[in-house]
ZAMIDO-383290 format. One record per atom (N, C-alpha, C): residue number from 1; residue in three letters; chain; atom name; x, z, y negated. Coordinates in pm, 1 decimal. Atoms other than C-alpha are relative to their C-alpha. Layout:
<num=NUM, residu=ala, chaine=A, atome=CA, east=X, up=Z, north=Y> .
...
***
This chain:
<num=1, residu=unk, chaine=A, atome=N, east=28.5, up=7.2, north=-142.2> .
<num=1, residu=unk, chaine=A, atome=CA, east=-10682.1, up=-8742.4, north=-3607.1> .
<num=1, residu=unk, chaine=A, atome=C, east=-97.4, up=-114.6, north=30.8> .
<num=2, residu=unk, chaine=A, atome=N, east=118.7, up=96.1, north=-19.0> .
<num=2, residu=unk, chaine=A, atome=CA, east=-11020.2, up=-8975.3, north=-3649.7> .
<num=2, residu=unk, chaine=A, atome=C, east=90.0, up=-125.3, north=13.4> .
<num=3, residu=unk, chaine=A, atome=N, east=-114.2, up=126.2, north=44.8> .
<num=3, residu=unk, chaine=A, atome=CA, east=-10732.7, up=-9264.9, north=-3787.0> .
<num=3, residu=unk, chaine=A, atome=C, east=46.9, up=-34.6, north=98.5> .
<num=4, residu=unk, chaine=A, atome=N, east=-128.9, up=-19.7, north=-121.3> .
<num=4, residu=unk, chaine=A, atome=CA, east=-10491.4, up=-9203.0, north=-3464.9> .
<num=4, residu=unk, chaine=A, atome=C, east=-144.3, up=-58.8, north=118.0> .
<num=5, residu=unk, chaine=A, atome=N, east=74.9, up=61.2, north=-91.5> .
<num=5, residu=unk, chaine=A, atome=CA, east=-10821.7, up=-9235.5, north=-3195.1> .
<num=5, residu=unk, chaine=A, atome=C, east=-48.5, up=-148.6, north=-65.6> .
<num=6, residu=unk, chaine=A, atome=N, east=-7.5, up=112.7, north=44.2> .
<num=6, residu=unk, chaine=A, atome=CA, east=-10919.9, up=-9539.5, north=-3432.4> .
<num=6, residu=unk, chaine=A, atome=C, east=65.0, up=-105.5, north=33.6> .
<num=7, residu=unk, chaine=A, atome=N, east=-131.4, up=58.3, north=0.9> .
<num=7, residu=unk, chaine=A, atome=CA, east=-10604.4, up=-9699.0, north=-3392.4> .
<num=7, residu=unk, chaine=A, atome=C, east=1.6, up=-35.7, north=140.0> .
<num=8, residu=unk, chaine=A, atome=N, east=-77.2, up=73.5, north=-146.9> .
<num=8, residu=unk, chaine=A, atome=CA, east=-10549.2, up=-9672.4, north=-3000.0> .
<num=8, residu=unk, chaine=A, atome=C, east=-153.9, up=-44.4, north=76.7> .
<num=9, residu=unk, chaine=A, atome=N, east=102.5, up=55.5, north=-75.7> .
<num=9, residu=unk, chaine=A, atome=CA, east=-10927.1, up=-9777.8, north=-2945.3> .
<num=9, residu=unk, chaine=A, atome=C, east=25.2, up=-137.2, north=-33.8> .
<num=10, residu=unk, chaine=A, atome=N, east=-49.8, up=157.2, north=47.2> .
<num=10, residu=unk, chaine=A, atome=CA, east=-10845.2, up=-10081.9, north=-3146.0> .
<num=10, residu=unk, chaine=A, atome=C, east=95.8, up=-88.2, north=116.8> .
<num=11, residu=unk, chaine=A, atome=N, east=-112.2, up=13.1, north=-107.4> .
<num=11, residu=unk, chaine=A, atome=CA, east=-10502.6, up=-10132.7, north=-2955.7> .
<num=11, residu=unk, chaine=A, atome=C, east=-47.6, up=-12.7, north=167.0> .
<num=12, residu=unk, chaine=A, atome=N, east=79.8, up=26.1, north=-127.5> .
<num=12, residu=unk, chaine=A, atome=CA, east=-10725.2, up=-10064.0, north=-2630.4> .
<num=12, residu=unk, chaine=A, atome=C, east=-100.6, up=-155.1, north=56.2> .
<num=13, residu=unk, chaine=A, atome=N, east=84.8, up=115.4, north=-46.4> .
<num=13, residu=unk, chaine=A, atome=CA, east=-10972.8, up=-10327.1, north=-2694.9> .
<num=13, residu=unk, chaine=A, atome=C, east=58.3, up=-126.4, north=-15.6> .
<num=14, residu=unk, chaine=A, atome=N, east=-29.1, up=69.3, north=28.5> .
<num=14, residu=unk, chaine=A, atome=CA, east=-10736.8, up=-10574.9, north=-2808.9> .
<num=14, residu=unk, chaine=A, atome=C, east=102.3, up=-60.4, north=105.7> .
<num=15, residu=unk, chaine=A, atome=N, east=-45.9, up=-13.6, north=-168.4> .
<num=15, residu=unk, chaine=A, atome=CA, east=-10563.3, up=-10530.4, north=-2468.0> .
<num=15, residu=unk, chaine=A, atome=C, east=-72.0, up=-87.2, north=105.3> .
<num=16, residu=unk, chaine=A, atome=N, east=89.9, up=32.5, north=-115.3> .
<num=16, residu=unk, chaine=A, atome=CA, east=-10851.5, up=-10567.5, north=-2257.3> .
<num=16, residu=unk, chaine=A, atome=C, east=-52.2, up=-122.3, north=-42.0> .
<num=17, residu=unk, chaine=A, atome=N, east=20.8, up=172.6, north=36.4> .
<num=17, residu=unk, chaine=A, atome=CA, east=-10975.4, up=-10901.1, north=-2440.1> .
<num=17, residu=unk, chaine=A, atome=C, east=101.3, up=-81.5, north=31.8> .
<num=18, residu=unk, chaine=A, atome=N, east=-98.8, up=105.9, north=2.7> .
<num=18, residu=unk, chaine=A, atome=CA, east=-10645.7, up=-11041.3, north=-2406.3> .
<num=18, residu=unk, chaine=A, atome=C, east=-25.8, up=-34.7, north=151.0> .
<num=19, residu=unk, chaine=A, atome=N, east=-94.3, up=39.4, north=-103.4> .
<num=19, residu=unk, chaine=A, atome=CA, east=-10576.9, up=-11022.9, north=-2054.6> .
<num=19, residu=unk, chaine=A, atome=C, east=-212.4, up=-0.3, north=12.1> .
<num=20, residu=unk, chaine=A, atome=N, east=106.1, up=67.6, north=-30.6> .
<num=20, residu=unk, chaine=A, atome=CA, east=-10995.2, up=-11121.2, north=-2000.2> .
<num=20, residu=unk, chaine=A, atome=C, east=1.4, up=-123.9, north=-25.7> .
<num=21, residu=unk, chaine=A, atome=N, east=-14.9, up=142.6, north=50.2> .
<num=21, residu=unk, chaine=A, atome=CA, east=-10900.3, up=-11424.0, north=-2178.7> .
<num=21, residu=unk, chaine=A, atome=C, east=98.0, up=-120.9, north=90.7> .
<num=22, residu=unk, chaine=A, atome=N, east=-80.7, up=120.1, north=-65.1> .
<num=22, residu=unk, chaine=A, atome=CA, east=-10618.9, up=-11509.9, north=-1998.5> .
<num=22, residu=unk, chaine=A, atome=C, east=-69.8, up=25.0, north=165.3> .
<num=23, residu=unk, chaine=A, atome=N, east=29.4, up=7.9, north=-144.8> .
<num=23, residu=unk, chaine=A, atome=CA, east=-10771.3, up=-11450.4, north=-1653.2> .
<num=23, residu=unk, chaine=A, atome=C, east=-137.4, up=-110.0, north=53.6> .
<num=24, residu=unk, chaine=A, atome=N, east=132.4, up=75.1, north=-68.5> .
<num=24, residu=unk, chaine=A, atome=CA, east=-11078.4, up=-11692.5, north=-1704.7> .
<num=24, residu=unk, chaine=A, atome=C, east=101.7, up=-157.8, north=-52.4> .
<num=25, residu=unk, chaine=A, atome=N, east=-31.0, up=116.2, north=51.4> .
<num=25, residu=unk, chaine=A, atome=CA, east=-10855.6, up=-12013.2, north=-1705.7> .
<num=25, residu=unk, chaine=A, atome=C, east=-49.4, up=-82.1, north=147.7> .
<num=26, residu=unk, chaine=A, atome=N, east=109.0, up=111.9, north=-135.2> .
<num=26, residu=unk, chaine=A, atome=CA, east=-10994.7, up=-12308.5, north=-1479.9> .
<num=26, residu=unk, chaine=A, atome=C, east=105.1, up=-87.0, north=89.4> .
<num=27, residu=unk, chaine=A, atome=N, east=-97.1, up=74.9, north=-134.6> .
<num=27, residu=unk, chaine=A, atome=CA, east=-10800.8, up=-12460.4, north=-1179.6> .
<num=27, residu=unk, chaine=A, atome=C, east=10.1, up=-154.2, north=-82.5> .
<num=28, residu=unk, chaine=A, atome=N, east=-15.6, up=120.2, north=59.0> .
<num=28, residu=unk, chaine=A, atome=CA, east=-10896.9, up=-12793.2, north=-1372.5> .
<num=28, residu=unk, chaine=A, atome=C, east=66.7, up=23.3, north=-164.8> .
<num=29, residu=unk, chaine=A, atome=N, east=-96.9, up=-13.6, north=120.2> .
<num=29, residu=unk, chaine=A, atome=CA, east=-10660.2, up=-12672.4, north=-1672.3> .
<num=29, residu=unk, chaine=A, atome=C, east=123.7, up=-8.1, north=17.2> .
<num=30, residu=unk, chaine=A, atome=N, east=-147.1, up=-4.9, north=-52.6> .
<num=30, residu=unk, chaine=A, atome=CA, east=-10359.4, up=-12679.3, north=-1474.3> .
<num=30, residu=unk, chaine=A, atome=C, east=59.8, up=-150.2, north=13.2> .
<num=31, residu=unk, chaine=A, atome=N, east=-22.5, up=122.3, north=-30.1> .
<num=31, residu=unk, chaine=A, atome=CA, east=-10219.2, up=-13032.5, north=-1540.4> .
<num=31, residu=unk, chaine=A, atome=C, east=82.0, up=-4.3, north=132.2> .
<num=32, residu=unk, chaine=A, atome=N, east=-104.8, up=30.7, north=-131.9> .
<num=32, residu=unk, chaine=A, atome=CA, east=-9952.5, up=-12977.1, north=-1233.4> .
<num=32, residu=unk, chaine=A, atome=C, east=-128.2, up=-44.6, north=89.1> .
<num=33, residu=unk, chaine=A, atome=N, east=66.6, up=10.5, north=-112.6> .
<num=33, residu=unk, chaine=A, atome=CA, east=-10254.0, up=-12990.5, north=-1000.3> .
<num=33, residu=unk, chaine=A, atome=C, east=-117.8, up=-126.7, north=-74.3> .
<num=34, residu=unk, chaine=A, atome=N, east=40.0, up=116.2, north=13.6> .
<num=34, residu=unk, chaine=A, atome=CA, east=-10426.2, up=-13251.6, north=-1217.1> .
<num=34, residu=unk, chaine=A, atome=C, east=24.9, up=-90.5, north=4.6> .
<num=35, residu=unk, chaine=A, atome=N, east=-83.6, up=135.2, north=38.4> .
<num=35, residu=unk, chaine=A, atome=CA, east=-10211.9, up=-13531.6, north=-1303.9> .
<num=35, residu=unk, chaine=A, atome=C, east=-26.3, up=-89.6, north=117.6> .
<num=36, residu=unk, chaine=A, atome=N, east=10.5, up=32.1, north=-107.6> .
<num=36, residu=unk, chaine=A, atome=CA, east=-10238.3, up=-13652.5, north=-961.5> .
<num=36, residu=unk, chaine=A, atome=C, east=-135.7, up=-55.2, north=5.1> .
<num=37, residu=unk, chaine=A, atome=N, east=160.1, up=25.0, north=1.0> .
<num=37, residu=unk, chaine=A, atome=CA, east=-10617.8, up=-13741.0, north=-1008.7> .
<num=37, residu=unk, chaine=A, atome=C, east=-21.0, up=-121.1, north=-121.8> .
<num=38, residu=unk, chaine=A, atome=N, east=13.1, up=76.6, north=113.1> .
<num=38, residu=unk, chaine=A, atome=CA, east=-10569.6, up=-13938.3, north=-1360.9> .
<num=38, residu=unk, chaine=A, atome=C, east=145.2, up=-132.2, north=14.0> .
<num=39, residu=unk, chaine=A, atome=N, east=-78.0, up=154.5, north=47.3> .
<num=39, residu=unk, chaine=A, atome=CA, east=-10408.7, up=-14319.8, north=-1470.4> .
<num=39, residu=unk, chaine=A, atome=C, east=139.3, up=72.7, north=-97.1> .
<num=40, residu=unk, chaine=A, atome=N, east=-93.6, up=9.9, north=103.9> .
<num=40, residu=unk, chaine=A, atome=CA, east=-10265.9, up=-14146.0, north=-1749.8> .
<num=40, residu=unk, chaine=A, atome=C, east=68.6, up=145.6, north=-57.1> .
<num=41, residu=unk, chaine=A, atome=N, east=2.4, up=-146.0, north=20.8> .
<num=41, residu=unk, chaine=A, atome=CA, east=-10083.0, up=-13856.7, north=-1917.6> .
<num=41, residu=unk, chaine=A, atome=C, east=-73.4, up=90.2, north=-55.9> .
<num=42, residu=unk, chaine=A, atome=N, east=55.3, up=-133.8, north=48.3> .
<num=42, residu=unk, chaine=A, atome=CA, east=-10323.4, up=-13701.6, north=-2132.7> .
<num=42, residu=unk, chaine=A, atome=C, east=-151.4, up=37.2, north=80.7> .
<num=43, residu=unk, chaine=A, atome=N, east=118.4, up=-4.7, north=-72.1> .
<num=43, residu=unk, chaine=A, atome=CA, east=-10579.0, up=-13712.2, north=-1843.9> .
<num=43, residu=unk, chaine=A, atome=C, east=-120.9, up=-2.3, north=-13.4> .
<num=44, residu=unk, chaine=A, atome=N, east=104.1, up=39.2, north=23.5> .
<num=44, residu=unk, chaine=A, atome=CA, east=-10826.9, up=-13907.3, north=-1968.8> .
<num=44, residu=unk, chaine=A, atome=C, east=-75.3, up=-107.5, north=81.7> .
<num=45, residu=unk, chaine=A, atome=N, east=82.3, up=151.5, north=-129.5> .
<num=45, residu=unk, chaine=A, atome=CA, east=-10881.6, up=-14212.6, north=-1704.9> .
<num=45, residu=unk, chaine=A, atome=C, east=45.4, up=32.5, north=125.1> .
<num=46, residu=unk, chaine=A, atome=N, east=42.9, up=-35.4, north=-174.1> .
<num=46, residu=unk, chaine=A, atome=CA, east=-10980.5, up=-14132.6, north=-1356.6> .
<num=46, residu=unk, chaine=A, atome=C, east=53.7, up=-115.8, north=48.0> .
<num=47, residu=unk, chaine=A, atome=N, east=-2.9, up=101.2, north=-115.5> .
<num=47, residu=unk, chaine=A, atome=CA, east=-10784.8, up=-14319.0, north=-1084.1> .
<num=47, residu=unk, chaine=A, atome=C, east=-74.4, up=-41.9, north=115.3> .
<num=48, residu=unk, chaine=A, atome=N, east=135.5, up=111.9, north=-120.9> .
<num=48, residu=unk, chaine=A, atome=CA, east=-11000.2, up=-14559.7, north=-819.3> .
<num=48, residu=unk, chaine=A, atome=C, east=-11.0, up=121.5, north=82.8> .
<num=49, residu=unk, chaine=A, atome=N, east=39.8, up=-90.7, north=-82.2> .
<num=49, residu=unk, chaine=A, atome=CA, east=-11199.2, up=-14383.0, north=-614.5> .
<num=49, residu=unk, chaine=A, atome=C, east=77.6, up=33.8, north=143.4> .
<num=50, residu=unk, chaine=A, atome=N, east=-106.6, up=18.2, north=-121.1> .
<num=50, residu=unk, chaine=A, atome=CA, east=-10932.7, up=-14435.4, north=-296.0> .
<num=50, residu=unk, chaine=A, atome=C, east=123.5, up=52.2, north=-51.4> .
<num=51, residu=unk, chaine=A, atome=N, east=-97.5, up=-113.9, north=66.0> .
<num=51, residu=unk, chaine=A, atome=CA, east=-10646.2, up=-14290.0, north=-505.0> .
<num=51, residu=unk, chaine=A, atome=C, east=-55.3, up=131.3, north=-38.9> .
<num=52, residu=unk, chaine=A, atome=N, east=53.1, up=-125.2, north=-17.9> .
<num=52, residu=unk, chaine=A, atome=CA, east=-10868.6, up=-14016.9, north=-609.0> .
<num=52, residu=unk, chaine=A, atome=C, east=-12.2, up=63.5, north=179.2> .
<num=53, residu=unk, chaine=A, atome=N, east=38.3, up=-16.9, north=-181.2> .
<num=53, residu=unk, chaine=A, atome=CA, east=-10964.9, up=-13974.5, north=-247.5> .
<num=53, residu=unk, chaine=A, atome=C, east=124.8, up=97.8, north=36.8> .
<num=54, residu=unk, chaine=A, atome=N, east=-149.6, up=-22.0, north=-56.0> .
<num=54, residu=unk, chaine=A, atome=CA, east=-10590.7, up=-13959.5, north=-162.8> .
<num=54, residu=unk, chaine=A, atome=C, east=90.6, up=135.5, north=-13.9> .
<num=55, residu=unk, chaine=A, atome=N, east=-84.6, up=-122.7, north=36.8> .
<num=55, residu=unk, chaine=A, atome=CA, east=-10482.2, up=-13695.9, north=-408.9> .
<num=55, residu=unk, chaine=A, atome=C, east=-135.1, up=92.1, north=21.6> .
<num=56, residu=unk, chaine=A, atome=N, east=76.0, up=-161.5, north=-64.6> .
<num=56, residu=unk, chaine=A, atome=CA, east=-10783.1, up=-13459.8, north=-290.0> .
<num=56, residu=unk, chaine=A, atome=C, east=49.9, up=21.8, north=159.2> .
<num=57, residu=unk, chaine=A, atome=N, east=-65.0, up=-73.0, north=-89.1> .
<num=57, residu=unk, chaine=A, atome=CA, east=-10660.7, up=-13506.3, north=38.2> .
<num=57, residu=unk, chaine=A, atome=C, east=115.7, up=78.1, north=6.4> .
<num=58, residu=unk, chaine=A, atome=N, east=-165.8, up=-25.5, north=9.0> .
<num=58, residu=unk, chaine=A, atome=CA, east=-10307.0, up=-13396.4, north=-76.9> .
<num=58, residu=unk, chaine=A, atome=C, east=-25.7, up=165.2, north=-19.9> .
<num=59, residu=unk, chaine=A, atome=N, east=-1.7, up=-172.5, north=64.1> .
<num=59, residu=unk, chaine=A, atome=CA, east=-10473.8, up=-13041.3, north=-214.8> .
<num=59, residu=unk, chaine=A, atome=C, east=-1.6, up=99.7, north=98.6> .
<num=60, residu=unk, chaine=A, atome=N, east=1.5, up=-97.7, north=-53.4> .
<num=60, residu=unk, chaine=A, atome=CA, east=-10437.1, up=-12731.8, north=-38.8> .
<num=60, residu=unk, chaine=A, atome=C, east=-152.9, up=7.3, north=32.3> .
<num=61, residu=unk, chaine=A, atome=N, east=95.0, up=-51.6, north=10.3> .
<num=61, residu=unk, chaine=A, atome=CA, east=-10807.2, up=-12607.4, north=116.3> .
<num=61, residu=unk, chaine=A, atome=C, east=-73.0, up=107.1, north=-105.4> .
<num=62, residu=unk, chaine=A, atome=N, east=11.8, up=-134.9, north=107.8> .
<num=62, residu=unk, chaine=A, atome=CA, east=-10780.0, up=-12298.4, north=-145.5> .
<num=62, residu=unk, chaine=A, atome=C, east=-35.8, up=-85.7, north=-139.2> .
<num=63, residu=unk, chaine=A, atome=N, east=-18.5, up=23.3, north=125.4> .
<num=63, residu=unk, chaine=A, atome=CA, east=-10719.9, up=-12514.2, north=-420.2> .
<num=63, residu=unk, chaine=A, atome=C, east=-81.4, up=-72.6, north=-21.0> .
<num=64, residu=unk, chaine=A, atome=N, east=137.3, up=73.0, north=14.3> .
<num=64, residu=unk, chaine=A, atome=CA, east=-11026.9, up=-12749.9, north=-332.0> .
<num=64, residu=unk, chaine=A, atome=C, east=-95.7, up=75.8, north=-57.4> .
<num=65, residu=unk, chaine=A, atome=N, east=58.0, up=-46.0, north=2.2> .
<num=65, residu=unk, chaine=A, atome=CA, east=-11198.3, up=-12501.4, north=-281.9> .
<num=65, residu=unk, chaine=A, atome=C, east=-38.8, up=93.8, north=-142.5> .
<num=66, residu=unk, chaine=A, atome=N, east=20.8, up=-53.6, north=204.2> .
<num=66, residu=unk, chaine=A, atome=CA, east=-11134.2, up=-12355.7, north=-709.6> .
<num=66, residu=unk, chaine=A, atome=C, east=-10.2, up=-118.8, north=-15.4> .
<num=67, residu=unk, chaine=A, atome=N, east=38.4, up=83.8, north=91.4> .
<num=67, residu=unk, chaine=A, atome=CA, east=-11161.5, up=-12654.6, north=-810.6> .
<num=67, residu=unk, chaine=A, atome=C, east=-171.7, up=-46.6, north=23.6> .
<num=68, residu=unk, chaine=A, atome=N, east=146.8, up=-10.3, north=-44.4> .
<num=68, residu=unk, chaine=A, atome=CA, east=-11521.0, up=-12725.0, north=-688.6> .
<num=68, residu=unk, chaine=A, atome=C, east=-76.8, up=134.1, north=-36.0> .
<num=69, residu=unk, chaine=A, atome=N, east=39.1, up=-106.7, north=81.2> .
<num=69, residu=unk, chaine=A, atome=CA, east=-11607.5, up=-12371.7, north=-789.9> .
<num=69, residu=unk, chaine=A, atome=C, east=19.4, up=2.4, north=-143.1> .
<num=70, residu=unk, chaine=A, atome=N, east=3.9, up=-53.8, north=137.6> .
<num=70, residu=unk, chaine=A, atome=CA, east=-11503.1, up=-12411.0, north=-1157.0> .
<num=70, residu=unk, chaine=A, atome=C, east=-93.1, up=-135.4, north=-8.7> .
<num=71, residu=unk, chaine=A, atome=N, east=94.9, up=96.8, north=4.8> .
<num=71, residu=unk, chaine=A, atome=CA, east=-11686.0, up=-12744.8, north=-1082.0> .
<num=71, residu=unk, chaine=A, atome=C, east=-167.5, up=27.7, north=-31.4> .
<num=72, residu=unk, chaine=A, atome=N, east=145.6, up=-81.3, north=19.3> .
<num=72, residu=unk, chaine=A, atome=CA, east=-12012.5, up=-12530.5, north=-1044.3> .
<num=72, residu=unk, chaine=A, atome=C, east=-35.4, up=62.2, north=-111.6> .
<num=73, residu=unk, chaine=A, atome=N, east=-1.2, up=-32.5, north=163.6> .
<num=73, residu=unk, chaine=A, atome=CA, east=-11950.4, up=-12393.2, north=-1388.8> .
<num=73, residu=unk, chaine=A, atome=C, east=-75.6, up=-55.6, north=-68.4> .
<num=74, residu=unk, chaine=A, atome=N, east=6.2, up=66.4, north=120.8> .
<num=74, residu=unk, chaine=A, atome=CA, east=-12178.9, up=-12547.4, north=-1648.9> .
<num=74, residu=unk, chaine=A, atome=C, east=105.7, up=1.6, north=-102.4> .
<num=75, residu=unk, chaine=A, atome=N, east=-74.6, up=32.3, north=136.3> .
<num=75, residu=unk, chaine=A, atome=CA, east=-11962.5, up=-12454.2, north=-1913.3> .
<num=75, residu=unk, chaine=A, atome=C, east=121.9, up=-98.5, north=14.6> .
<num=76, residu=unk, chaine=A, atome=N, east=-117.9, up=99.7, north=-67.8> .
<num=76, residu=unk, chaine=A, atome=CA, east=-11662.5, up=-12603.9, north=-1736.1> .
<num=76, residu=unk, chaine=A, atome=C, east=2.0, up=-148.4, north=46.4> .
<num=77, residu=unk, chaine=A, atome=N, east=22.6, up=155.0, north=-36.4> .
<num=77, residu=unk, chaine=A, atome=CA, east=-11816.4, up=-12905.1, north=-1589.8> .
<num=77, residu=unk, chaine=A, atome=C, east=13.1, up=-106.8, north=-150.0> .
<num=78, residu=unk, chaine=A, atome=N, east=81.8, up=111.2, north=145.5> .
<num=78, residu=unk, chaine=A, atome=CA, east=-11942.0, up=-13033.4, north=-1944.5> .
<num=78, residu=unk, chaine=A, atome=C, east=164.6, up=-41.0, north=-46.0> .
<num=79, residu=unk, chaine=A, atome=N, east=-138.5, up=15.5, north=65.0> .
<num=79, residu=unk, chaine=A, atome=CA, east=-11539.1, up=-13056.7, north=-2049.4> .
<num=79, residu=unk, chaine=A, atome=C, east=58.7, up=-120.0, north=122.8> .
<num=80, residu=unk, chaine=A, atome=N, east=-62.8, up=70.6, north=-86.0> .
<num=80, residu=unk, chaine=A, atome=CA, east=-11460.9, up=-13229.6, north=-1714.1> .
<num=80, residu=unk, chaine=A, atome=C, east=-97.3, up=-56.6, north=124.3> .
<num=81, residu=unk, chaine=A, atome=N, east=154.3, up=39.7, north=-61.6> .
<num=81, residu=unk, chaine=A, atome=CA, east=-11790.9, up=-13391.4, north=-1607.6> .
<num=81, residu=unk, chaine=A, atome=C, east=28.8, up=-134.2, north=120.0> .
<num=82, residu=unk, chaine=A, atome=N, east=-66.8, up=128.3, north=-116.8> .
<num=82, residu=unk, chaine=A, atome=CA, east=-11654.6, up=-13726.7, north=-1438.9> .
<num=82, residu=unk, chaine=A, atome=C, east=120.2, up=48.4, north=134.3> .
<num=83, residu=unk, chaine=A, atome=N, east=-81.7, up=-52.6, north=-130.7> .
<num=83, residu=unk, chaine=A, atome=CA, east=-11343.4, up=-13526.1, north=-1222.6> .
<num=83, residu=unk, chaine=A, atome=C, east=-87.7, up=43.9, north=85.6> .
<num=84, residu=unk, chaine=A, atome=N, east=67.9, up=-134.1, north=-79.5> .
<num=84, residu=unk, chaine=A, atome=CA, east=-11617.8, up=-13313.7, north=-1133.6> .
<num=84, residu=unk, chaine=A, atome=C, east=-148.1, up=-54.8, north=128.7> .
<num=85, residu=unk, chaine=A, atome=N, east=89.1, up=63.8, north=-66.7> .
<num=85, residu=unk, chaine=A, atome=CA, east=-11874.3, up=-13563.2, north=-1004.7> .
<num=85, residu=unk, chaine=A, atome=C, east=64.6, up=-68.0, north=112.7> .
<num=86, residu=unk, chaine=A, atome=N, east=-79.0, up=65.5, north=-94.2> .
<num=86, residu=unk, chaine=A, atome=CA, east=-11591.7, up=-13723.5, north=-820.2> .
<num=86, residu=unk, chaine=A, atome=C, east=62.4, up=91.0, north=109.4> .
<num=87, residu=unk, chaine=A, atome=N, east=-60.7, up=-64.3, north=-57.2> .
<num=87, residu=unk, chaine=A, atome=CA, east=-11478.8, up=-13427.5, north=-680.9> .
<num=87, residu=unk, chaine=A, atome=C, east=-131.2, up=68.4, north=85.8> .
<num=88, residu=unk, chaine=A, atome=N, east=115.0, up=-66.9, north=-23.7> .
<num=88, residu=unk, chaine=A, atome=CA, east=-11807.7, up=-13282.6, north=-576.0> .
<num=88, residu=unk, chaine=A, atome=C, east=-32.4, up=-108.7, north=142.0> .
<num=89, residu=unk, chaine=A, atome=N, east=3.7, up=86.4, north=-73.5> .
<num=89, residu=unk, chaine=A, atome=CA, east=-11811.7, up=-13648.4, north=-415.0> .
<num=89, residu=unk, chaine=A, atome=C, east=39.2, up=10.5, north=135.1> .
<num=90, residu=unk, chaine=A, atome=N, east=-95.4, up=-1.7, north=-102.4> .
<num=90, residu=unk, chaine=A, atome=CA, east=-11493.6, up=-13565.0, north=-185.6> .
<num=90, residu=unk, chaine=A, atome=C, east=-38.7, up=102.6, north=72.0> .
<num=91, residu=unk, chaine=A, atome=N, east=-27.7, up=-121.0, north=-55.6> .
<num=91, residu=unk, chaine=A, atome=CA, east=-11556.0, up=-13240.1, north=-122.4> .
<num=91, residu=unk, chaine=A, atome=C, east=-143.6, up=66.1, north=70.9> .
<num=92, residu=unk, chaine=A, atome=N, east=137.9, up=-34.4, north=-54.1> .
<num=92, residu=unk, chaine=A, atome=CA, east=-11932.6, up=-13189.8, north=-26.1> .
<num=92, residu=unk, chaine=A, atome=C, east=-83.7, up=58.7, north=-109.6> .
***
């Protein structure tokens, strides 16, 4: 019986980590909504500040508005420190 509750606490917690894991992903992980911001594909070089400009005007209000919030992130910024200064730029 101890084995069997063992088992589905395991199974329980291995549950609840997963889907915590997948629910903290960052608006700036989504290349569809990045690409548009970078020169290149593996989105490493920031386009001119007037093409940047361009594709923040193109974003939804909602979607500014996560991306500037995961912007506020330390942990998040430090991975995407230059989008984030530029975006912080556009957006207030």
């Amino acid at each position: 019986m101890n084995i069997k509750m063992l088992a589905m606490g395991a199974i329980t917690l291995a549950i609840m980590t997963g889907s915590a894991l997948a629910g903290s992903t960052s608006a700036l992980d989504d290349p569809a909504k990045m690409s548009p911001f970078f020169t290149d594909a593996g989105m490493k070089t920031l386009k001119s500040e007037a093409d940047f400009k361009t594709a923040w005007a193109a974003m939804k209000p909602d979607e500014q508005k996560a991306v500037l919030k995961d912007c506020g992130d330390t942990t998040i910024n430090k991975a995407h420190a230059d989008f984030c200064a530029m975006a912080k730029m556009m957006g207030g």
